[in-house]
C-alpha positions as CSV (number, residue, x, y, z in Angstrom):
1,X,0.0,0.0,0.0
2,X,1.4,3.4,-1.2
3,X,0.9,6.5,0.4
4,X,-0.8,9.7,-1.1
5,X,1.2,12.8,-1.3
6,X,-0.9,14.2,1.4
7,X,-0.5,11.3,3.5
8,X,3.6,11.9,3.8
9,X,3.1,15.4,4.0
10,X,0.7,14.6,7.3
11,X,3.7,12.3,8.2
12,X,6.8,14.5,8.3
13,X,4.4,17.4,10.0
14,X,3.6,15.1,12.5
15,X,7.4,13.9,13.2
16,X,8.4,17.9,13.2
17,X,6.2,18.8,15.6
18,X,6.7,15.4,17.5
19,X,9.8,16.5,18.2
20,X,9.3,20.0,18.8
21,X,6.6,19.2,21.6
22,X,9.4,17.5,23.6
23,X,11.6,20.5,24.2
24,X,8.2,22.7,24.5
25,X,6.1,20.7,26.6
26,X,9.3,19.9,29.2
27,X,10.0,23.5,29.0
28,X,6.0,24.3,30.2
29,X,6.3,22.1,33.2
30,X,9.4,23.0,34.2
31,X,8.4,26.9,34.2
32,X,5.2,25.9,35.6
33,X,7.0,24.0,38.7
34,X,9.0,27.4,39.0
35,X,6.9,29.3,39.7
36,X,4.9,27.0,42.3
37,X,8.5,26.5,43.6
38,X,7.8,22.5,43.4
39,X,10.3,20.1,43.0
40,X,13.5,22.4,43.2
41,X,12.7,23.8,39.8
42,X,12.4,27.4,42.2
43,X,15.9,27.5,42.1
44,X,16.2,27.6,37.9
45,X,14.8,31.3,37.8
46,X,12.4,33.9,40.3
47,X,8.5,33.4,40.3
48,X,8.3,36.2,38.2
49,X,10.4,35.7,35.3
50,X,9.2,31.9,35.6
51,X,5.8,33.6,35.3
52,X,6.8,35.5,31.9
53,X,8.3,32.7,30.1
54,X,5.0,30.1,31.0
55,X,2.9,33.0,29.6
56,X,5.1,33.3,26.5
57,X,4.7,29.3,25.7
58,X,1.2,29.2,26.0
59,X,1.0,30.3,21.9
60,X,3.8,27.8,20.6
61,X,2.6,24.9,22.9
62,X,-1.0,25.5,21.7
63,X,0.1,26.1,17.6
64,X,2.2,22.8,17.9
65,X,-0.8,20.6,19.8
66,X,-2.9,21.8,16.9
67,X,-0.2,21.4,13.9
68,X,0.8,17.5,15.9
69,X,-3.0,16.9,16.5
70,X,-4.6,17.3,12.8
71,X,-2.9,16.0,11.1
72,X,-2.4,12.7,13.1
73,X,-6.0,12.7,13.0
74,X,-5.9,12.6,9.0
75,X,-3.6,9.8,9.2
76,X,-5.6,7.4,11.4
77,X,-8.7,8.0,9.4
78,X,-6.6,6.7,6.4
79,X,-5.5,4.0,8.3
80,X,-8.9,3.0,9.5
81,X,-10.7,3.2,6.3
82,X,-12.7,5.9,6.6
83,X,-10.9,8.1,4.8
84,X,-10.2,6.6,0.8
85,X,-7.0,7.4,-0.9
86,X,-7.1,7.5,-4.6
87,X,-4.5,5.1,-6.1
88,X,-2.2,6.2,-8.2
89,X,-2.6,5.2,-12.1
């Protein structure tokens, strides 16, 4: 079975973004733990500017959830059948 186009477009966006959730999401809890001062992370960086850079990541985290998410989604409907691909002549 050969994939669409579309389908290894989905795949290397999904990969990308796989990989650029790691650093992101680690990076959320760890400012997020800062600023509760949980853990020890309290001694990476103040409340406040722990405070700052969790409100910055709030856009990426969300933009890369939603770039990760769709088209994962796409990819398992494929996979399932309930989305067709056309074969190629």
């Amino acid at each position: 079975m050969s994939m669409g186009t579309l389908s290894l477009i989905c795949l290397k966006i999904v990969r990308w973004t796989g990989w650029l959730l790691l650093p992101t999401v680690a990076a959320f809890f760890a400012t997020g733990y800062a600023i509760s001062g949980r853990y020890g992370f309290a001694a990476l960086t103040d409340e406040n500017t722990a405070l700052e850079l969790h409100k910055l990541m709030h856009l990426p985290l969300v933009t890369l959830v939603v770039a990760h998410i769709v088209p994962s989604t796409y990819l398992a409907f494929v996979r399932w059948g309930w989305i067709k691909q056309n074969p190629k002549p």
